[in-house]
C-alpha distance (Angstrom), angle and dihedral (degrees) to the residues before:
residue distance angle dihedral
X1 . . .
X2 3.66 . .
X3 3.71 128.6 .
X4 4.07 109.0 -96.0
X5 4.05 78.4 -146.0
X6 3.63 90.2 64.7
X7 3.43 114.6 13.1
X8 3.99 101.0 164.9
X9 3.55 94.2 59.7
X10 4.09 133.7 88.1
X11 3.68 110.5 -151.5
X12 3.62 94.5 172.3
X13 3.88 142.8 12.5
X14 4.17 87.8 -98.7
X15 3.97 84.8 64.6
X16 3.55 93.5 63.2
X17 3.68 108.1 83.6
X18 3.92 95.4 45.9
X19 3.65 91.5 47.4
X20 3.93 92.4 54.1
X21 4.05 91.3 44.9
X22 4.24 84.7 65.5
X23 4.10 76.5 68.3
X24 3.29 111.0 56.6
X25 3.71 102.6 159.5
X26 4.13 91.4 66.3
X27 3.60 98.6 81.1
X28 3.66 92.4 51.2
X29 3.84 87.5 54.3
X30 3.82 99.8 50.4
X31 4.08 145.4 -18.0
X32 3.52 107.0 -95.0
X33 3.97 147.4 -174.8
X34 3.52 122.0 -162.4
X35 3.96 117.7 -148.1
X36 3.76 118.5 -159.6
X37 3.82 103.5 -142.0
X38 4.13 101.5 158.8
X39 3.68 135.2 -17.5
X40 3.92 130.5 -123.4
X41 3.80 114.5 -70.6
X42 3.83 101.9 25.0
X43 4.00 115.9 100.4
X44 3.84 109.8 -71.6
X45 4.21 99.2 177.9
X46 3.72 144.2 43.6
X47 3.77 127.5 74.5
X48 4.07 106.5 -50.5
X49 4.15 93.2 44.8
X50 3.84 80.6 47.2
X51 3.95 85.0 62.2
X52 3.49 97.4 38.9
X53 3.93 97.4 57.6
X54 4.11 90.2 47.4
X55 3.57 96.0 47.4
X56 3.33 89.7 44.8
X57 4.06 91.9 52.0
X58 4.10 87.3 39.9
X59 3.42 92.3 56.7
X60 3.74 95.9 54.3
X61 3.66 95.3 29.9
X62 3.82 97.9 121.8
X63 3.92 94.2 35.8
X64 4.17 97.3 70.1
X65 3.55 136.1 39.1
X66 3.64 97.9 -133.8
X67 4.13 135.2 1.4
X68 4.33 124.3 -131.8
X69 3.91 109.2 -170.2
X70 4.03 108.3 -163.9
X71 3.77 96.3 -151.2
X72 4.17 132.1 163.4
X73 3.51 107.5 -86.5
X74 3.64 96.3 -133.1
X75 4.44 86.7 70.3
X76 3.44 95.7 24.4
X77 3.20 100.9 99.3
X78 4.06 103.1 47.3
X79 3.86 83.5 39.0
X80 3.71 84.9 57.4
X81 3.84 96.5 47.5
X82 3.45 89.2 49.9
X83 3.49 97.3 56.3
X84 4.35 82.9 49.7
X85 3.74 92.3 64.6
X86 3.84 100.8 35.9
X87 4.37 84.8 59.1
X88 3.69 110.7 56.5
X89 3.87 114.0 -178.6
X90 3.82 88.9 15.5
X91 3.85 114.0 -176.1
X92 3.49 104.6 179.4
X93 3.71 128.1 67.0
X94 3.85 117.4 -100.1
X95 4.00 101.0 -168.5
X96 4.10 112.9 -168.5
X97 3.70 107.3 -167.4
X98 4.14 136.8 150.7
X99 3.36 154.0 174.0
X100 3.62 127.1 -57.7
X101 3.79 97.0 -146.1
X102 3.67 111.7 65.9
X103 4.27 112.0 -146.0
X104 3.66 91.7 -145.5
X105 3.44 95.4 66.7
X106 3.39 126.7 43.6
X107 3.79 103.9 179.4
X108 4.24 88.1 59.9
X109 3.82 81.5 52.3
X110 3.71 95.7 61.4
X111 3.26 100.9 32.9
X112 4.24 88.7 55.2
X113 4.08 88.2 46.0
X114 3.57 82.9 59.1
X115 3.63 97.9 47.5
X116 3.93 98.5 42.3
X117 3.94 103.4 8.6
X118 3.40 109.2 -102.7
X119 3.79 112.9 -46.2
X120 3.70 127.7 154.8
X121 3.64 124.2 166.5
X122 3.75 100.9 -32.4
X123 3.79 103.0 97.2
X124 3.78 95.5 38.6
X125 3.66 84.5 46.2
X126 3.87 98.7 58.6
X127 3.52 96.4 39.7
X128 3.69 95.5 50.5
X129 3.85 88.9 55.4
X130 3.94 89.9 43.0
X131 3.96 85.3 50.6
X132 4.22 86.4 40.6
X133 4.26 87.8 66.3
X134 3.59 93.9 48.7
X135 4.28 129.3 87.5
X136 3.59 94.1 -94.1
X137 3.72 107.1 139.4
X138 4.32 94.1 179.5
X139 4.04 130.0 97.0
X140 3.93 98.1 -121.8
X141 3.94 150.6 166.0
X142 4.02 116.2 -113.8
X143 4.11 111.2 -165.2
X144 3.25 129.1 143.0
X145 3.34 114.3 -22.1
X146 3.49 104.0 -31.9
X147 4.04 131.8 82.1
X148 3.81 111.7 -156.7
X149 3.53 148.0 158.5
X150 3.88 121.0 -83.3
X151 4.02 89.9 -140.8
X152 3.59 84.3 55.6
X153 3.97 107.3 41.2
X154 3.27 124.5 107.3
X155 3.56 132.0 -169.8
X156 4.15 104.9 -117.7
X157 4.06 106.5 150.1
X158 3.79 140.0 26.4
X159 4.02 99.3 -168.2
X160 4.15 105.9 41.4
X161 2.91 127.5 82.2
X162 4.28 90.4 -112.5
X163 3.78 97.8 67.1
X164 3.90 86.5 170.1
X165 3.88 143.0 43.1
X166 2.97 144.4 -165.5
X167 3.89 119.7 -104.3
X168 3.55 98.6 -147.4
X169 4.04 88.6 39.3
X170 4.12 85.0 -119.0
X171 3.96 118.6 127.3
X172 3.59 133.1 -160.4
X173 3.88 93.3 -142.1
X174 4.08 138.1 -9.7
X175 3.63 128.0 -141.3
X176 3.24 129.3 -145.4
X177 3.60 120.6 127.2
X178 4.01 94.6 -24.2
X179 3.63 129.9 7.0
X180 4.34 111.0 -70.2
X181 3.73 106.4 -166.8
X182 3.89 110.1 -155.0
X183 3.93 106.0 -174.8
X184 3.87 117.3 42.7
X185 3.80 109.1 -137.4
X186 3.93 123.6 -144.9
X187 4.05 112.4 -137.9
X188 3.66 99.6 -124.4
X189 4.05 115.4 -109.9
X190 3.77 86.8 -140.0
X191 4.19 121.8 84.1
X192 3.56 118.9 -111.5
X193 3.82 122.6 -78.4
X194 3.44 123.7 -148.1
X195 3.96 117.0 -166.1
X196 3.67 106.1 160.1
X197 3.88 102.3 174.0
X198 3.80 123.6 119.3
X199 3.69 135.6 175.0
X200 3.61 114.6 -141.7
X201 3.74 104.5 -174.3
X202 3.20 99.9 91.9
X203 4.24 131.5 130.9
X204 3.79 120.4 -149.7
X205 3.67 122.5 -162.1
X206 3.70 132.6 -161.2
X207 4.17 102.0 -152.4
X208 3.71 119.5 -147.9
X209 3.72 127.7 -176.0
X210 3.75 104.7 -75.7
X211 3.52 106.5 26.3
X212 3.77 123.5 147.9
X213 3.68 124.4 -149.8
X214 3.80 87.2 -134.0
X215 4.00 101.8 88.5
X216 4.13 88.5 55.9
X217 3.97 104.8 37.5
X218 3.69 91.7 90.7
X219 4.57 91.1 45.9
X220 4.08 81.9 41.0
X221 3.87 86.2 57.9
X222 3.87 95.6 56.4
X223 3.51 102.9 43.7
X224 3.83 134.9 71.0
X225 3.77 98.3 -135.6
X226 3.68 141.3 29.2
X227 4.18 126.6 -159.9
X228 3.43 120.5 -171.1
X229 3.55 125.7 -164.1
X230 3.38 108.0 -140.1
X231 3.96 143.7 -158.8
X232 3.57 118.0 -113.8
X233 3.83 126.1 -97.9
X234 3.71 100.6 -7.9
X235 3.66 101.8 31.8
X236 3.96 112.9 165.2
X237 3.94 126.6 32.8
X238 3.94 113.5 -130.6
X239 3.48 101.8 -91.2
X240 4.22 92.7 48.1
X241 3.86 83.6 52.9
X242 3.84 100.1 52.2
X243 3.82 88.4 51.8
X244 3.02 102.2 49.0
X245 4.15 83.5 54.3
X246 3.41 87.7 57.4
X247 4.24 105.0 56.5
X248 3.68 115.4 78.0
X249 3.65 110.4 -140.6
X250 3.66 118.8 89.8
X251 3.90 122.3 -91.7
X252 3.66 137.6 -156.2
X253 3.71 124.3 -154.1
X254 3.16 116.7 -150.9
X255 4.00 131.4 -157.4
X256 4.09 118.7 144.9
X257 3.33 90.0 -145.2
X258 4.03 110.8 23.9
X259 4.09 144.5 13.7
X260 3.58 122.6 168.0
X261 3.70 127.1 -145.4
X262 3.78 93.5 -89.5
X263 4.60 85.7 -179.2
X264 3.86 89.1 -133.1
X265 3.67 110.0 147.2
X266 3.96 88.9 -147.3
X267 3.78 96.6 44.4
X268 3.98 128.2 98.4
X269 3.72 116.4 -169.0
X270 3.76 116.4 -141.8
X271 3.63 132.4 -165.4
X272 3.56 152.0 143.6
X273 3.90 99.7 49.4
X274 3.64 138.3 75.2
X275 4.23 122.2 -70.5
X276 3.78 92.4 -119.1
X277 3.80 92.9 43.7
X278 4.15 89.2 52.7
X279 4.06 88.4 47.1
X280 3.43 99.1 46.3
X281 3.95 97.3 47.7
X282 3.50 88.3 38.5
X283 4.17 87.4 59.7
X284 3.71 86.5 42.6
X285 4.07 91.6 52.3
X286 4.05 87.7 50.2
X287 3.66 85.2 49.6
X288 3.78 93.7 64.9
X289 3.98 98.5 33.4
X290 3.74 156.0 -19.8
X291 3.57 102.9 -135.5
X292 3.96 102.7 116.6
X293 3.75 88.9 -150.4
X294 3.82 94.3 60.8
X295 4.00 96.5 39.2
X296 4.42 82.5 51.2
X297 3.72 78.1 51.2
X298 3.67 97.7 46.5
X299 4.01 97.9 38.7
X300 4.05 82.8 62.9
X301 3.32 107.3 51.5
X302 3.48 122.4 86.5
X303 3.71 120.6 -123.6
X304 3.21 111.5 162.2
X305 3.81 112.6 10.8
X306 3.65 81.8 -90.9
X307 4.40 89.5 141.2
X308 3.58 117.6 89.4
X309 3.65 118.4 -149.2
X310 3.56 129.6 -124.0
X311 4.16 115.3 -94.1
């Protein structure tokens, strides 16, 4: 049974069939089988949970129709973008979704029952398996009531009931008192891919006017890849640029809205999509190789509608 002190949570795989009677209305909606994968307060991101959650969907791939991962919203969506990459061609829908309350902190959860009376995960829950039965061949984030790409998402709100939008402002589906689907996605001709490497040693680095490349050369010595997050149009002073020149390991610049040709052999300008999209590819790219030319190559191409074009 689950704890009356916190009843929205699954601790272990016993917890699972009480939590799902509190929602009725999703076996009328849809067969499903719940998997236990991890409970509330272990580790649910970074590279090795990232694995776990694809093999776990690769393994069953054929078996379902469609995939819902209840994950903390704090890593859900990098967890979710992960899972983008690691399926290429996907034609089934992967839905990441979660609860608006977190457990760990109970002033958030009052203040949210006060804002939008008490819910949890059991509108996001129903709509994601509503969304699950339908023709949508994407890995995406259900809250609220909006349905959107992960590559897209972006974190905009902690209290409403929309904790993300979309970058672009386009959405996969609306909800309202049915499902509204708003972009009509193509099953791709090609079979699925599954690549489900990452490399996780990786720095990021917000620049600001002034900075020195002195405080990271030692961190840019242990890792395999560096992303820098860039101003826009002029983003590096002179002595910034000729370091970077002189480290080894590849290096993505990153601006949403502009990079320009810095002519550093090692360096990989990337635009026109979100900051955790351009890390999380960028981990996935390291994952398969170090060969600058084919991560360039890979950074590029678009897998997932992850690029968002110019207003």
């Amino acid at each position: 049974m689950l704890s009356e002190k916190d009843p929205l949570a699954v601790h272990q795989a016993s917890d699972i069939n009480g939590w799902l009677k509190k929602m009725p209305e999703i076996e009328i909606m849809a067969e499903i089988e719940p998997v236990f994968l991890i409970g509330e307060g272990h580790q649910t991101s970074g590279k090795e949970f990232w694995q776990k959650i694809n093999n776990l969907i690769q393994s069953r791939y054929d078996d379902f129709m469609g995939f819902i991962v209840i994950n903390r919203v704090s890593d859900i969506l990098f967890n979710a973008l992960a899972a983008t990459f690691a399926f290429n061609h996907l034609n089934k829908p992967v839905i990441f979704t979660g609860s608006q309350l977190p457990i760990v902190d109970k002033s958030l959860i009052d203040i949210k029952r006060k804002s939008f009376g008490g819910l949890g995960i059991k509108a996001n829950l129903i709509n994601a398996v509503q969304i699950a039965t339908m023709d949508f061949p994407v890995v995406g984030l259900m809250f609220g009531n909006a349905f959107l790409r992960a590559t897209k998402a972006v974190r905009s709100a902690i209290y409403s009931l929309n904790i993300f939008t979309s970058a672009d402002n386009k959405y996969l589906a609306k909800i309202d008192f049915g499902i509204s689907p708003q972009t009509k996605l193509n099953r791709p001709e090609k079979n699925p891919e599954f690549v489900n490497d990452f490399e996780d040693k990786v720095l990021y680095v917000k620049y600001q006017p002034g900075l020195t490349f002195e405080d990271y050369k030692e961190t840019a010595g242990k890792v395999k890849g560096l992303v820098i997050e860039s101003l826009p149009v002029e983003p590096f002073n002179a002595e910034f640029k000729n370091e970077l020149d002189r480290i080894k390991i590849p290096v993505v610049v990153y601006n949403k809205y502009y990079v320009p040709d810095l002519a550093i052999d090692n360096v990989i300008a990337v635009r026109q999509m979100t900051k955790e999209t351009a890390l999380v590819k960028f981990m996935w790219a390291l994952g398969q190789t170090d060969d600058i030319k084919k991560i360039r190559v890979i950074m590029n191409q678009d897998y997932a509608g992850e690029f968002i074009k110019d207003s």
